[in-house]
N, C-alpha and C positions, 0 to 999 in steps of 0.2 A: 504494500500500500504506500502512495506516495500521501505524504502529510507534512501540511501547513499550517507554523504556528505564527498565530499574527495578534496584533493589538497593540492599543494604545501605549506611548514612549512611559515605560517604568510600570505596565501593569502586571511584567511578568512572564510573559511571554517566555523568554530565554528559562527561565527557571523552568516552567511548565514542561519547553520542549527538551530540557535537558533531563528533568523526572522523567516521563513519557519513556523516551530513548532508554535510561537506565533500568527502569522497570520492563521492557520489554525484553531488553538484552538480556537478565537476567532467569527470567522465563523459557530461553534460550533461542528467541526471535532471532533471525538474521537481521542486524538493525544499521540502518548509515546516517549518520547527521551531517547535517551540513548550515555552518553559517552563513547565511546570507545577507545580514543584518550591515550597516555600514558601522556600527558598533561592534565591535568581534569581543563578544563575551562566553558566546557557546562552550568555549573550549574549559574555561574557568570555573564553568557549572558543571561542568559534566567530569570534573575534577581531575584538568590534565593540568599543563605547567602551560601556564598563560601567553609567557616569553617565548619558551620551545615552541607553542605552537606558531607562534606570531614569528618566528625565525623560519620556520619551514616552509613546500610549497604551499602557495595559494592559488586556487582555480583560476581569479583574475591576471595572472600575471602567466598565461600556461594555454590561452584560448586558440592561441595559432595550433598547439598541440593540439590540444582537443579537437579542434577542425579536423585536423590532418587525420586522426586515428580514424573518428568518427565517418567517416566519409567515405573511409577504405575503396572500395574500386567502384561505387555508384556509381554509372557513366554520366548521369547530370548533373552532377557536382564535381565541373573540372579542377579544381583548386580549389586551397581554403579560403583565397581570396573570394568566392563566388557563394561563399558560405553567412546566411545568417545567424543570429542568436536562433531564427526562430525557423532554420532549416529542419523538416521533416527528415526522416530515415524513407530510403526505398532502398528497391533491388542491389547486392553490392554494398550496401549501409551495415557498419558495424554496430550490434547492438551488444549493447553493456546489461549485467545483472547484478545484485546487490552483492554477493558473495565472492563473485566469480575474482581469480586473478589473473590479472593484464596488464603491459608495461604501462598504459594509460593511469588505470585506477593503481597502481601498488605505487608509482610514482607519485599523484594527486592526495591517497589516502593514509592515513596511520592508522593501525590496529590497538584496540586496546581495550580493556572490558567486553570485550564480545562486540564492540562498535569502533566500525570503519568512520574516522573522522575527517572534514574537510574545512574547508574555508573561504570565504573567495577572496579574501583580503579586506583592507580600510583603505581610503586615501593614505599614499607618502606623497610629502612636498612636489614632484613634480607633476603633479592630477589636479591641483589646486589652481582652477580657475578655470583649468581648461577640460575638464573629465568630469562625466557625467559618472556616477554609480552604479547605473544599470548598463551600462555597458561592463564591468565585472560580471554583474549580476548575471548576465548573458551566456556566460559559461556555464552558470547551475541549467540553466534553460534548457540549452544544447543537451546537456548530461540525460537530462528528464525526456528529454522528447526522445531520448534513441535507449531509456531503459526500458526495459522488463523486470519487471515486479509481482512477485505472487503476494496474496492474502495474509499470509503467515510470515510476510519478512515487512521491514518498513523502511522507509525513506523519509527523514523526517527533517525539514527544511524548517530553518528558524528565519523569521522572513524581516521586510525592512517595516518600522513602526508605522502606524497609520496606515493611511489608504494609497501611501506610496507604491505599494505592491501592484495598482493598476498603472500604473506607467509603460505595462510591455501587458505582454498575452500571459505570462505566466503564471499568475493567477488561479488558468485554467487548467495547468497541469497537475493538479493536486488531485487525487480520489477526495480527500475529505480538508475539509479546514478549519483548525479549532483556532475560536479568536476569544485571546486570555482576555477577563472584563471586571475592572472591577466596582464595587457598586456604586457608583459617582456617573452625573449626568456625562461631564468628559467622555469617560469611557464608552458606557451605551451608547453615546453620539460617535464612538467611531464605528459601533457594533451597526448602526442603522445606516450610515454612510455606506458600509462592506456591504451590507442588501443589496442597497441602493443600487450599485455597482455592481454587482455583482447577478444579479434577478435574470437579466438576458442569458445567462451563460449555465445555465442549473448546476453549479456551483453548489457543493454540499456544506452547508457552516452549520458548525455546535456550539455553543458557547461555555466555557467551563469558567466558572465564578471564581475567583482569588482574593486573597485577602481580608476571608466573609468572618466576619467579627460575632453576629445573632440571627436571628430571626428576620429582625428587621432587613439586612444587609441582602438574606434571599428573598425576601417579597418584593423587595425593591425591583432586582435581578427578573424574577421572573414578572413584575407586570412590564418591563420595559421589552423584555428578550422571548416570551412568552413559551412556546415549548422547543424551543433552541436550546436551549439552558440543557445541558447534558449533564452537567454535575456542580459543585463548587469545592473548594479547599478552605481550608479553616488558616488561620493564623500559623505559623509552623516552628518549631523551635528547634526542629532538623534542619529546613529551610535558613533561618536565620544565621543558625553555625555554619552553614553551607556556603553564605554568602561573605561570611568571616574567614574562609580558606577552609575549615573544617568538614570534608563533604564524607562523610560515615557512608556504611552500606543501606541500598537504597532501602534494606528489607529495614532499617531501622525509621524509616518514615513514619510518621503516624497512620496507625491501620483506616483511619476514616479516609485520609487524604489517598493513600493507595488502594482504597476500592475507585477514588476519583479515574485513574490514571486507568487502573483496570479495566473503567465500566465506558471510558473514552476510547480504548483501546479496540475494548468489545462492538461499540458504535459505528467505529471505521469498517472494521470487518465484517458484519451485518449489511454496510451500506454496498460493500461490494465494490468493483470494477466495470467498468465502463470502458474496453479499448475504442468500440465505435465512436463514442463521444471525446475519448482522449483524440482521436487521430482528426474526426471532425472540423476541432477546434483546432489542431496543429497547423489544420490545410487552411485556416479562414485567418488565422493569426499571422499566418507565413504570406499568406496573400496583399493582407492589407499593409503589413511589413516591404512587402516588394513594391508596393505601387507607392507610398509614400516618400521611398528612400533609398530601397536596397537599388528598384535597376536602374536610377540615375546612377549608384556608384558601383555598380557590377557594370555596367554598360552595357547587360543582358537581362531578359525577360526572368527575375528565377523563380516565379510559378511556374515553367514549367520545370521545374524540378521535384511538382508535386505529382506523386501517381495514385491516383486515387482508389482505388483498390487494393494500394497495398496498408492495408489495417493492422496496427503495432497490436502485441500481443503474444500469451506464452505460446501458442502455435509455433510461431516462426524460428523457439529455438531448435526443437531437433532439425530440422534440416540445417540450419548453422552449426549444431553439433558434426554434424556427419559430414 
């Protein structure tokens, strides 16, 4: 399952998607996170060495790679110059899967806890003024549109705050999207924005409540959020030491908060997969990407590099097995 954790700047978010991942891996899910945030804190939560990870590679600074690999011998994608963020996979297209290893992904990822980690990096001094963020961002894109993913493994993207996440199609490429909320009009107001936005595109959002203090904190939550509201988390004193450097094992969370994490878990998988709708939105995203921008700077048409038949999906690996 690929999954999206979004919400307002400081509700949580990163905590959330870095419990999720832990508790999953633990279970012994095949699980990959990945920061996507222009804040890189994923790695901090999920209790690696902050620096170490911030010194290793980052997706954004690695995308000509990732073209190149990705693209393998597709005859419509002559070069990676001809390549967008939001290039589909066809015939000839190398598809990636959560586990699998490849100079690409053992290069891009670190192991550790039962989770393959990434990052796409932050701004350094020379992106400052003249670099947009989702152009890093770009790279997770590319990763997701040419993965395969079963039910029982997760991809679990910590995304950028707010409603910055509609700046590109990507969005779309989630199975499910939990947007951490916590009970303050702020928050809801980003929760109703991601509808907003999000309503054309049947976009799966849950909302899991953080920070909830009483009673009052969830009625709140749920008259705003109404049966979105997938769980809430209570105040945490695991949490808090966690965020002091001290991140203990996930099994020592409080039992209310890990049924949260469980029962969000449980949610996505129930909601299921969708590769028709994944690939749908790849060819509409990839489309309106090309007419905007791309074939001024391709100096070629690259919808056609879309083949519309060819529908992503676990089918396609045995025959790329063999």
């Amino acid at each position: 399952m690929k999954l999206a954790f979004v919400g307002k700047g400081g509700s949580g978010k990163t905590t959330m998607a870095s419990l999720f991942a832990r508790r999953a891996a633990s279970l012994g899910h095949d699980v990959m996170a990945i920061d996507a945030d222009i804040n890189q804190h994923l790695a901090a939560a999920l209790g690696r060495d902050a620096e170490a990870a911030a010194m290793g590679p980052v997706l954004g600074e690695r995308l000509a790679d990732i073209k190149d690999f990705l693209r393998g011998d597709n005859p419509l994608i002559r070069s990676p110059e001809k390549m967008l963020k939001t290039t589909p996979p066809g015939p000839g297209s190398r598809l990636v899967t959560v586990g699998e290893s490849n100079p690409l992904l053992d290069g891009l990822f670190t192991d550790a806890d039962g989770i393959r980690f990434a990052a796409t990096g932050g701004f350094v001094d020379d992106d400052l003024g003249v670099a947009c963020y989702h152009s890093k961002v770009g790279a997770v894109e590319l990763l997701l549109n040419h993965m395969i993913d079963g039910t029982d493994e997760f991809v679990i993207v910590d995304m950028v705050a707010g409603a910055e996440a509609f700046a590109s199609g990507m969005f779309t490429r989630f199975d499910h999207t939990f947007l951490v909320c916590e009970p303050t009009l702020r928050s809801v107001g980003v929760y109703k924005q991601y509808v907003g936005y999000a309503e054309d595109y049947d976009v799966n959002i849950a909302v899991i409540g953080n920070k909830i203090d009483d009673e009052d904190d969830v009625d709140f939550l749920r008259e705003h959020v109404g049966d979105a509201l997938a769980g809430w988390c209570s105040r945490s004193r695991y949490v808090k030491a966690a965020e002091r450097g001290r991140v203990g094992p996930i099994e020592e969370l409080e039992e209310s908060n890990l049924a949260v994490l469980d029962a969000a878990r449980e949610r996505a998988v129930a909601a299921g997969k969708d590769w028709a709708k994944f690939t749908r939105q790849a060819h509409e995203f990839h489309r309106k990407a090309a007419e905007s921008w791309g074939n001024e700077r391709a100096g070629v048409d690259l919808a056609e590099q879309i083949v519309p038949d060819f529908v992503l999906g676990e089918h396609l690996l045995e025959p790329q097995a063999a």
